[in-house]
C-alpha positions as a Markdown table, in Angstrom:
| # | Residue | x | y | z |
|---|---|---|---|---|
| 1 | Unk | 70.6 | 114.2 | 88.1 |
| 2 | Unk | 71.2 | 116.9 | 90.3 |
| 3 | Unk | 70.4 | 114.6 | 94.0 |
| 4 | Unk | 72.4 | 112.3 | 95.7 |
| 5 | Unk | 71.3 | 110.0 | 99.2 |
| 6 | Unk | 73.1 | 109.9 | 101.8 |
| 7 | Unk | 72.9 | 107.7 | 105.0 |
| 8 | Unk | 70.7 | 108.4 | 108.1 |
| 9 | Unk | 69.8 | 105.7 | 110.4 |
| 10 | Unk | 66.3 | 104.0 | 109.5 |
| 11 | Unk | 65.5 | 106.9 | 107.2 |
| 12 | Unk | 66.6 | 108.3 | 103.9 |
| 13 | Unk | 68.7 | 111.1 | 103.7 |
| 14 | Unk | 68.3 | 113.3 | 100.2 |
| 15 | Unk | 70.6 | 116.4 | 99.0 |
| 16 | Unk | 69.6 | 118.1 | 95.9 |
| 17 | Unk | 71.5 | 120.8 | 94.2 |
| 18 | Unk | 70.3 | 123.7 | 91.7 |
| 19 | Unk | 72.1 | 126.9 | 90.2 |
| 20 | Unk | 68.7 | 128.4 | 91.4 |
| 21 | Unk | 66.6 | 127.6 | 94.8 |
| 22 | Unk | 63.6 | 126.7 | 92.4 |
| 23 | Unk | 65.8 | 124.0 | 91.0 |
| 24 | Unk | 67.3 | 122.7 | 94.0 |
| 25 | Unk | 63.7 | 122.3 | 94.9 |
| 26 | Unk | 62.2 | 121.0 | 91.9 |
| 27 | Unk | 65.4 | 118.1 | 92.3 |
| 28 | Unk | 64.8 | 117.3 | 95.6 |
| 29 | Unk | 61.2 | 116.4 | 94.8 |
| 30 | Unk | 62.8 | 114.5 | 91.2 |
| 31 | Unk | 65.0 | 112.8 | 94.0 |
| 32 | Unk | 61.8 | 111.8 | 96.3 |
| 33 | Unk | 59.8 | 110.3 | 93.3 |
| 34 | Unk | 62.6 | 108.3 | 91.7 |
| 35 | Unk | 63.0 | 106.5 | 95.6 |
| 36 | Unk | 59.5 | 105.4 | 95.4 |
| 37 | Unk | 59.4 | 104.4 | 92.0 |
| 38 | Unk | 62.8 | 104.0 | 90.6 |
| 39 | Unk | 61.8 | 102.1 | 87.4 |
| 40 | Unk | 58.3 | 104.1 | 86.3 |
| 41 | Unk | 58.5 | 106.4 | 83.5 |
| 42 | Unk | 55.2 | 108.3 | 84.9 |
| 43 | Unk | 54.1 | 110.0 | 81.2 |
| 44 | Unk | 53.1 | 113.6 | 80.9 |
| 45 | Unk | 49.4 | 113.3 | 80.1 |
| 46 | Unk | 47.9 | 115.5 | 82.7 |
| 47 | Unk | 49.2 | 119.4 | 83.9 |
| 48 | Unk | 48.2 | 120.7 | 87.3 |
| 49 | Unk | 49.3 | 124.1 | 89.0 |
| 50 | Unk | 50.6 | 124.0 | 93.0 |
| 51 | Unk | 51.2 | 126.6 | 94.5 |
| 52 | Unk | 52.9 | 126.0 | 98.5 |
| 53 | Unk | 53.1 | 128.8 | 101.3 |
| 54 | Unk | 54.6 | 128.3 | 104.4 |
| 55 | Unk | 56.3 | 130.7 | 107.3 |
| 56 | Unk | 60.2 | 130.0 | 106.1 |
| 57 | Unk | 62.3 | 128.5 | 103.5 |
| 58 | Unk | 62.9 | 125.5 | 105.6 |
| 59 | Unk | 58.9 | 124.9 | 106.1 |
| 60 | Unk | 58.4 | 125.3 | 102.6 |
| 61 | Unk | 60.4 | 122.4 | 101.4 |
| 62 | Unk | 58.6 | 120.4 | 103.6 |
| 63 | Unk | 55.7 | 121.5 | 103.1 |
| 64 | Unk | 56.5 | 121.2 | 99.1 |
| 65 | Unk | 57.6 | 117.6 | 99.2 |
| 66 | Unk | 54.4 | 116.8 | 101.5 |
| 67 | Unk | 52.3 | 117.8 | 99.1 |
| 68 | Unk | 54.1 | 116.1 | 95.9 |
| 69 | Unk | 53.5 | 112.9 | 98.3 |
| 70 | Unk | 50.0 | 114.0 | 98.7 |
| 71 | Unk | 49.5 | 114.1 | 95.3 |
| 72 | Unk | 51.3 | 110.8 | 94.6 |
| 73 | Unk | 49.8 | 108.7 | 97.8 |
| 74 | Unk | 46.0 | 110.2 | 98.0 |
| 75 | Unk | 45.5 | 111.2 | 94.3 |
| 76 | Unk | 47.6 | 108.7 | 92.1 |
| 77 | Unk | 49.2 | 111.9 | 90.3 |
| 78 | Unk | 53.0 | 111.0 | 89.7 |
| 79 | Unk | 54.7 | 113.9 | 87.8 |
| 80 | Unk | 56.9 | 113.4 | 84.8 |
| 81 | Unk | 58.0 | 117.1 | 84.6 |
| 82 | Unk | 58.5 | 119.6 | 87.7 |
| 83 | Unk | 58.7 | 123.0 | 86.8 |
| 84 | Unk | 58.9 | 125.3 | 89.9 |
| 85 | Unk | 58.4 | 128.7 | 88.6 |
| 86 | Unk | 59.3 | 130.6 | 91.5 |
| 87 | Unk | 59.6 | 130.8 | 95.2 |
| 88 | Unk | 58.4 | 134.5 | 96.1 |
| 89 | Unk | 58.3 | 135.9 | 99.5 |
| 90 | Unk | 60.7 | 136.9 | 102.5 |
| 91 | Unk | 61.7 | 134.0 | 104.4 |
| 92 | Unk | 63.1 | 135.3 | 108.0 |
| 93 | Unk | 66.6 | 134.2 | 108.8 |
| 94 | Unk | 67.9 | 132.5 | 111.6 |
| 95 | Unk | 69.1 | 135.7 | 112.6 |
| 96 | Unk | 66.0 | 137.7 | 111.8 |
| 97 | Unk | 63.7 | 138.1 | 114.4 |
| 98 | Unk | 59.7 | 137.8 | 113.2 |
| 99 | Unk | 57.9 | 140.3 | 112.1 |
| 100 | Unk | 54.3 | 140.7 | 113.4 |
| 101 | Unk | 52.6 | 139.3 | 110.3 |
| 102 | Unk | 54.5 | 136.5 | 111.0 |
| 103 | Unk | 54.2 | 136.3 | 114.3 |
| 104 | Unk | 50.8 | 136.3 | 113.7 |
| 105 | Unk | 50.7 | 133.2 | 112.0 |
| 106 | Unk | 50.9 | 134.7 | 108.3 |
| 107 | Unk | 52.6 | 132.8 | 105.5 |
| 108 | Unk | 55.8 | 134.5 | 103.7 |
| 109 | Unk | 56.9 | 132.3 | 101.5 |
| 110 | Unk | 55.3 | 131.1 | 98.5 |
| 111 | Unk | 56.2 | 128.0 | 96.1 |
| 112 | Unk | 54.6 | 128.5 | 92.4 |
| 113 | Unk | 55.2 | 124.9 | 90.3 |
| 114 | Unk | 53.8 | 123.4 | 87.2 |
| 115 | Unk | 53.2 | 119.4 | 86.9 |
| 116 | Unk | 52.9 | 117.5 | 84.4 |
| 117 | Unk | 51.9 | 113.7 | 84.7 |
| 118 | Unk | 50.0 | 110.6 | 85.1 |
| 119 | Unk | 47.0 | 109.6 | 87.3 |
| 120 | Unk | 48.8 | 105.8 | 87.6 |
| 121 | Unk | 46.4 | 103.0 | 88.1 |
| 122 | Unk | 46.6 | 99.2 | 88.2 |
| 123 | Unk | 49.7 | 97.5 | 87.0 |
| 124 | Unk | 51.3 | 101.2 | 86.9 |
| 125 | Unk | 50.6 | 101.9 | 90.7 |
| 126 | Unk | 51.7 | 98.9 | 91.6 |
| 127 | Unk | 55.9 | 99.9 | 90.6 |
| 128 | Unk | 56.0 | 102.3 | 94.0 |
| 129 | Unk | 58.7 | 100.4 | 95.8 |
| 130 | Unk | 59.1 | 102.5 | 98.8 |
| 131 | Unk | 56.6 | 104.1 | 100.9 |
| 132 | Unk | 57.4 | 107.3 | 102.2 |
| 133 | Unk | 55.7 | 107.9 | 105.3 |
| 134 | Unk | 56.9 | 112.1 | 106.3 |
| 135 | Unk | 59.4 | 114.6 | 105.4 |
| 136 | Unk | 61.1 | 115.3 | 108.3 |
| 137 | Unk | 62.7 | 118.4 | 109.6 |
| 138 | Unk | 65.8 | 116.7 | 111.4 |
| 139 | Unk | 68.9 | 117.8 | 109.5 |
| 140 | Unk | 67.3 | 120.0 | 107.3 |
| 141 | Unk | 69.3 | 122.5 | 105.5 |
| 142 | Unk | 68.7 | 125.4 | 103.0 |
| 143 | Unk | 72.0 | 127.0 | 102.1 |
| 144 | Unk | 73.7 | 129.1 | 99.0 |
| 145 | Unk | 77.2 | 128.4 | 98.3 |
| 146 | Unk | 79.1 | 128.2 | 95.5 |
| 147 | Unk | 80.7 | 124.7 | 94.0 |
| 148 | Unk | 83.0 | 125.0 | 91.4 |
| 149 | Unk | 82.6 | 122.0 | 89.9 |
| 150 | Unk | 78.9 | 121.9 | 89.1 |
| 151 | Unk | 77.9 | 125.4 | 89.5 |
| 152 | Unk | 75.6 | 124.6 | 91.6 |
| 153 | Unk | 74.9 | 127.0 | 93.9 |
| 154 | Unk | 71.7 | 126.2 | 96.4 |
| 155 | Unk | 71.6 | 122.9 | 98.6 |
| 156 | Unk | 68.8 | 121.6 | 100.3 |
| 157 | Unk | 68.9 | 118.8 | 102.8 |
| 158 | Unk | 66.0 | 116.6 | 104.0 |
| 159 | Unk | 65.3 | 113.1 | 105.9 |
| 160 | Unk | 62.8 | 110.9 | 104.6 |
| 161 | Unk | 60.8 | 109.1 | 106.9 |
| 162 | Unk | 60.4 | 105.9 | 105.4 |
């Protein structure tokens, strides 16, 4: 397990690590799906392809985990395996000031995944525990440091709205 909680007034804060950004992304969506359903072992019976663009790095997490709880809360799809394959693009910096593609509302970032999992129904829908209503952008953080321990090198940080 590469996510930990943390505390947040009336929501639920989540912190995933990965030695890649694809993996710190892939666990904060592992991290999402075991809060809502911390006892289902979803089963890997059906594969889909999702692919996520958004205007930064910070967008497209939330836009990633909106559309895992899409799947989950519209379609009944819960994965068992996460495999983001890559995030391709050039996400502007803080410090970077727009270019005019973006500026004209143009997507630069770009989330490639694989999932693999079960349409739940009945009995099996009925072990989401927690309903999460948004991913928020309060507190949000994307950043790449090094830590020792793990070798972890990319964090992300999100609120759950719950």
């Amino acid at each position: 397990m590469s996510w930990e909680l943390f505390e947040h007034t009336a929501d639920i804060g989540l912190r995933a690590f990965g030695v890649t950004l694809e993996e710190a992304f892939a666990e904060a969506a592992r991290g999402t799906l075991s809060l809502i359903a911390p006892s289902l072992k979803p089963r890997p019976l059906h594969r889909t392809d999702l692919a996520v663009s958004a205007r930064d790095l910070e967008s497209l997490l939330v836009a990633w985990l909106s559309e895992i709880l899409y799947l989950l809360y519209a379609e009944g799809f819960f994965p068992a395996v996460i495999d983001v394959l890559q995030i391709r693009g050039e996400p502007a910096g803080k410090n970077t000031p727009e270019s005019p593609d973006q500026a004209d509302g143009h997507n630069r970032v770009t989330l490639d995944a694989e999932l693999t999992g079960e349409v739940l129904a009945g009995e099996r829908r009925d072990k989401l525990e927690l309903e999460v209503k948004a991913v928020t952008y309060h507190m949000l953080e994307i950043e790449k440091r090094k830590q020792a321990e793990s070798g972890k090198e990319w964090f992300v940080q999100v609120i759950l709205d719950v």
